[in-house]
C-alpha positions, 0 to 999 in steps of 0.5 A, a space after each residue: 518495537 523498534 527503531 523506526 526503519 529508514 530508507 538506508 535500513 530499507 536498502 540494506 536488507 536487500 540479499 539478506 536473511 530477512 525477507 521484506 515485508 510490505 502491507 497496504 494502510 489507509 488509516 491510522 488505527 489499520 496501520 497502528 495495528 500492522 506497525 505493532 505486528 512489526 510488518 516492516 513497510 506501509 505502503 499508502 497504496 493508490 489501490 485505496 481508490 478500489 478497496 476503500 473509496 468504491 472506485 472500479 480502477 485506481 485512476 480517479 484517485 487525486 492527490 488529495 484523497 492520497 495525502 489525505 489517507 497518507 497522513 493519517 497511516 503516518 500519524 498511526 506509525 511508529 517503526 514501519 516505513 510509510 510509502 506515499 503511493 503517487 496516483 495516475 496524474 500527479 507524475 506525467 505532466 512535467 518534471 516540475 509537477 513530479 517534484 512538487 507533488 513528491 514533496 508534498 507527501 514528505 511535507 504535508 502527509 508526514 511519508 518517509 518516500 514515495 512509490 511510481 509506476 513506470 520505467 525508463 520513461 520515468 527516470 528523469 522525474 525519478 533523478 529529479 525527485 531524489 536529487 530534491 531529497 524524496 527517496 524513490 520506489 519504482 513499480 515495474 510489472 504489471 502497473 495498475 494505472 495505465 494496465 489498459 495499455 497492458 492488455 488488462 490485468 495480465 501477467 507481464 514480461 512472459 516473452 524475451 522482448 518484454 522480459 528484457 525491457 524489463 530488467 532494463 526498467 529495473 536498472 534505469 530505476 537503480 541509476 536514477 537513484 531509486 532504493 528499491 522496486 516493486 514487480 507486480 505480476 512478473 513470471 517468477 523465474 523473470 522476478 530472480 533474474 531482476 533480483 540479480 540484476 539490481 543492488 536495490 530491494 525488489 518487492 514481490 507481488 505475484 512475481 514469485 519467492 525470489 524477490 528480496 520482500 513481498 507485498 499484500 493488499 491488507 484488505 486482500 489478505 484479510 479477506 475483506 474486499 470481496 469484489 474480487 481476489 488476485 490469484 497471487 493472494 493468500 487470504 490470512 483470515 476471511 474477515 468479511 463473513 466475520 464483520 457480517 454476522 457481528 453486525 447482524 448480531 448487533 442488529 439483533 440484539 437491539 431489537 431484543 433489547 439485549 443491547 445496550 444492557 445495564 453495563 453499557 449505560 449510565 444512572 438508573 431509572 430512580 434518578 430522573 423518574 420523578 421528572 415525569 410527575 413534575 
């Protein structure tokens, strides 16, 4: 293991040899095991609304259950950075609102900065939430919380009015103080161009090789959230068939009295038969 990475060392990795490497954590034995692994980012995603807590959307997530889960990835990292994920509610009201629920990732869930989707209509919190001392992720592209307003789960930025507004996104971000950016569901070629359009990280997520870091829904790349799996995944392990049948397998033995088996047990039946003639 490492030194932990900081916002600076986050930054400056942007154009060099090492791609960034980004996973989802909702807990702290998941994030124990990724940060071990030496990924080199967590981000406590809003995503947990659908893989971990049964929600169709991302929407519903409160900012209780996030710091909730953020505090426990927090408490189960050593070296990676930790993202707090601000969820759909917590950053539209007021600058005011922005700032405090910010704070509270830093201060109450122990995260290293936080992550907000949106552009140039969200830069004033952005300046705001940097000047308040919370470094700042943008999320560009394809933005879960509001993509019915997107059309939908879609790719975006295909035609040149989009694509523009876009980089223009990218760069209001930079001058409000963000120090890096995810683009979900970019045109590779448009996800280049940002790249080169801006001096901070650009984080990938179905937006192509070009970005400088990519980043996965654990659950996704291990296979373990089956509803459904984003064409821009690749599944590392298919996990959820394996968890199966070890249950199964579990359940088993305990009919067959396989398990629990003298190893898994305490004392003997000598010890305490003579309770039943007393």
């Amino acid at each position: 293991m490492g030194n932990k990475i900081t916002v600076k060392d986050f930054r400056e990795m942007k154009g060099g040899e090492h791609k960034i490497s980004m996973l989802t954590a909702y807990d702290a034995s998941m994030a124990c095991l990724l940060d071990e692994a030496g990924v080199d980012a967590l981000l406590v995603g809003d995503s947990l609304g659908m893989v971990v807590l049964g929600y169709d959307s991302t929407v519903p997530v409160t900012m209780e259950q996030m710091l909730h889960h953020a505090g426990a990835v927090s408490r189960g990292t050593k070296q990676a950075l930790v993202i707090g994920d601000m969820p759909f509610g917590s950053y539209q009201v007021s600058v005011e609102q922005t700032v405090a629920n910010g704070v509270r990732f830093l201060k109450e869930a122990g995260c290293d900065c936080i992550k907000l989707e949106g552009g140039e209509e969200v830069c004033e919190g952005v300046l705001a939430l940097v000047r308040a001392g919370v470094p700042v992720m943008g999320h560009l592209g394809l933005t879960p919380q509001t993509a019915g307003q997107l059309g939908g789960f879609k790719v975006q930025g295909r035609d040149m009015s989009a694509a523009r507004k876009l980089v223009a996104d990218a760069r209001a971000l930079e001058a409000a103080g963000a120090f890096a950016v995810v683009l979900e569901c970019v045109p590779e070629p448009l996800a280049g161009v940002v790249t080169e359009a801006v001096t901070i990280p650009t984080i990938g997520i179905g937006a192509g090789a070009d970005c400088d870091g990519q980043v996965l829904v654990t659950n996704d790349m291990l296979g373990l959230f089956e509803k459904f799996t984003p064409c821009f995944v690749k599944q590392y392990l298919n996990l959820a068939p394996v968890v199966k049948e070890a249950v199964q397998s579990f359940t088993r033995e305990i009919d067959s009295k396989k398990f629990p088996a003298a190893e898994h047990s305490f004392g003997s039946e000598e010890d305490y038969r003579s309770l039943l003639i007393e």
